[in-house]
C-alpha positions as CSV (number, residue, x, y, z in Angstrom):
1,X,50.2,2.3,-19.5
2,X,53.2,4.1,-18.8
3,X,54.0,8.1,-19.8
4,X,56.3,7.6,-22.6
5,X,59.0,10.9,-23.6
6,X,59.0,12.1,-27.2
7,X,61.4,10.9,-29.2
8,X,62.9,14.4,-29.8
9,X,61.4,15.4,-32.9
10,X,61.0,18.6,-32.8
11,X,57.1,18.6,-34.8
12,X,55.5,16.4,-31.5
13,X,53.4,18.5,-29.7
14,X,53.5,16.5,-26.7
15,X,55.5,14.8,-24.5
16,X,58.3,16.9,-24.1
17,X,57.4,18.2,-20.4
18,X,58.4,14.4,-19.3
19,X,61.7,14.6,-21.0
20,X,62.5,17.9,-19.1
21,X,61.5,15.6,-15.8
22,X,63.8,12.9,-16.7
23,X,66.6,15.3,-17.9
24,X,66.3,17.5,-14.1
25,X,64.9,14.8,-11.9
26,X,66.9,13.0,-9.5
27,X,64.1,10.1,-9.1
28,X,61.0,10.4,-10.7
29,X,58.0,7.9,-11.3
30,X,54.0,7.9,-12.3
31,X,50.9,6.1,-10.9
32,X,47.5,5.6,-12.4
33,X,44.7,8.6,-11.9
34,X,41.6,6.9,-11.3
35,X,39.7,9.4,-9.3
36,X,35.8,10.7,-9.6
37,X,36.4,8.3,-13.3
38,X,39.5,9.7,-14.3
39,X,41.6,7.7,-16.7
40,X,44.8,9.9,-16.6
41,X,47.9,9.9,-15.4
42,X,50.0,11.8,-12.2
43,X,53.9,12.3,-12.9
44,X,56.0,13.2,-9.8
45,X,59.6,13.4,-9.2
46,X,62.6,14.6,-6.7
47,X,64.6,17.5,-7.1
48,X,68.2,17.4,-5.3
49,X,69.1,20.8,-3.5
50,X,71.2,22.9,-6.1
């Protein structure tokens, strides 16, 4: 399943790190985690020169 953002309300306690990656990120994507059992996720992204 894919990471989903918060919706933007401010009492989620989660989920708001992937909004900041969508909101700074030039290209970003995710792929399964599935190592040693694992069932998590692994977020990465692009960064353009400032």
């Amino acid at each position: 399943m894919p990471p989903v953002p918060s919706d933007g309300r401010e009492e989620v306690e989660d989920g708001r790190g992937l909004a900041l990656v969508r909101a700074c990120a030039d290209v970003w994507g995710w792929q399964p985690l599935a190592r040693h059992g694992s069932q998590g996720k692994y977020v990465w992204c692009e960064l353009g020169a400032a």
